[in-house]
C-alpha positions in Angstrom: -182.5 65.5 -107.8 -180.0 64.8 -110.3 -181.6 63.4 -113.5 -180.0 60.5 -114.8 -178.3 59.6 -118.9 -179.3 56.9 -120.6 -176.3 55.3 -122.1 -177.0 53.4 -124.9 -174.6 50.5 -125.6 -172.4 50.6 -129.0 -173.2 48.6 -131.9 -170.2 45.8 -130.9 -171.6 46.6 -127.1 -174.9 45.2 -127.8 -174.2 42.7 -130.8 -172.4 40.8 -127.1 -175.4 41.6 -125.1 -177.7 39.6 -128.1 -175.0 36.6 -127.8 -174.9 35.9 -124.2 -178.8 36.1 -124.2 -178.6 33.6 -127.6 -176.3 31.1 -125.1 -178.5 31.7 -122.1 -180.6 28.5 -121.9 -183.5 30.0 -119.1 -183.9 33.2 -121.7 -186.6 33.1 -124.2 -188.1 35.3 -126.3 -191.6 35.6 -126.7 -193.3 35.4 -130.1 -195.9 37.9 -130.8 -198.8 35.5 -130.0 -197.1 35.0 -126.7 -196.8 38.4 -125.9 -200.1 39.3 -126.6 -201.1 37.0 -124.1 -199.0 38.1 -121.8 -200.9 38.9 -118.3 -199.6 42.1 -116.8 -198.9 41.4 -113.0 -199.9 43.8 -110.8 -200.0 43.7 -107.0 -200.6 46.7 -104.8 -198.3 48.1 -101.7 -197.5 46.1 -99.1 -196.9 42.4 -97.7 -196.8 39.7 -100.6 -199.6 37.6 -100.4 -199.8 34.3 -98.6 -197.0 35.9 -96.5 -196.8 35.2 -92.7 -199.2 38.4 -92.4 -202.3 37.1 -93.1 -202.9 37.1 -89.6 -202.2 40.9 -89.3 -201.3 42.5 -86.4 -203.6 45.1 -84.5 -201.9 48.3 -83.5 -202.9 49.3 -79.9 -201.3 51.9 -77.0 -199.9 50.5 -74.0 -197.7 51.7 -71.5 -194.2 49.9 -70.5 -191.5 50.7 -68.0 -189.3 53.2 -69.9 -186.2 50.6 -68.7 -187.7 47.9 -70.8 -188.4 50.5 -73.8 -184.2 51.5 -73.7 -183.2 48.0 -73.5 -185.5 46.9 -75.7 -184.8 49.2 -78.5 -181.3 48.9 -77.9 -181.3 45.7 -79.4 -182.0 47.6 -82.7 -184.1 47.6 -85.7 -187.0 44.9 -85.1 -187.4 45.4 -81.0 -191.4 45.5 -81.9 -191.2 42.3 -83.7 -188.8 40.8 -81.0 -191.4 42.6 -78.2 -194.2 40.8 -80.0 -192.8 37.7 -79.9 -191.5 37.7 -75.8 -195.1 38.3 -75.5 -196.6 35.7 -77.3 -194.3 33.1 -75.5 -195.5 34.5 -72.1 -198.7 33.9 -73.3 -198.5 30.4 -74.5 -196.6 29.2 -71.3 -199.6 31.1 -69.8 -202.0 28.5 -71.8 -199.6 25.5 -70.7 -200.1 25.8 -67.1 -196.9 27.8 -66.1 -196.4 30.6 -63.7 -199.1 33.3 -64.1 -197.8 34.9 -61.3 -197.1 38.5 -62.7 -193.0 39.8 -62.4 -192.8 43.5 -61.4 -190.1 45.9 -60.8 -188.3 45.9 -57.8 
């Protein structure tokens, strides 16, 4: 791994930096009262939270016609999500009274 160079910006270089962040209205600097209490944020790995993944999916095994597997991940990067989500409306049309008559391969 190539290790990278800090280039440090020229007197005139950073006297410019200062003066656009002088002009910009949404930066502030902290006073040292402020920065002392400053919280550090700190999350770990993973989904933020409140995301959509609170209700978090269960990994399980099943089998599946290798035909639906190709066509399925043919449609790229996501085909579990998009797998997931053909289920689920199976399932509610299930709940609404629709066919629960089960489609096989011919």
């Amino acid at each position: 791994m190539k290790k990278v160079r800090l280039i440090k910006p020229s007197p005139t270089e950073d006297a410019a930096i200062a003066a656009g962040i002088a002009a910009d209205p949404d930066a502030m600097e902290l006073n040292d009262e402020q920065f002392a209490e400053a919280a550090v944020a700190k999350r770990g790995r993973g989904r933020p939270v409140g995301s959509v993944a609170d209700m978090r999916k269960q990994s399980v095994t099943m089998r599946l016609d290798p035909d639906v597997v190709e066509a399925m991940r043919a449609t790229g990067d996501g085909w579990q999500t998009r797998v997931n989500d053909l289920l689920r409306q199976a399932y509610v049309r299930g709940q609404q009274g629709g066919s629960r008559t089960p489609l096989r391969r011919a």
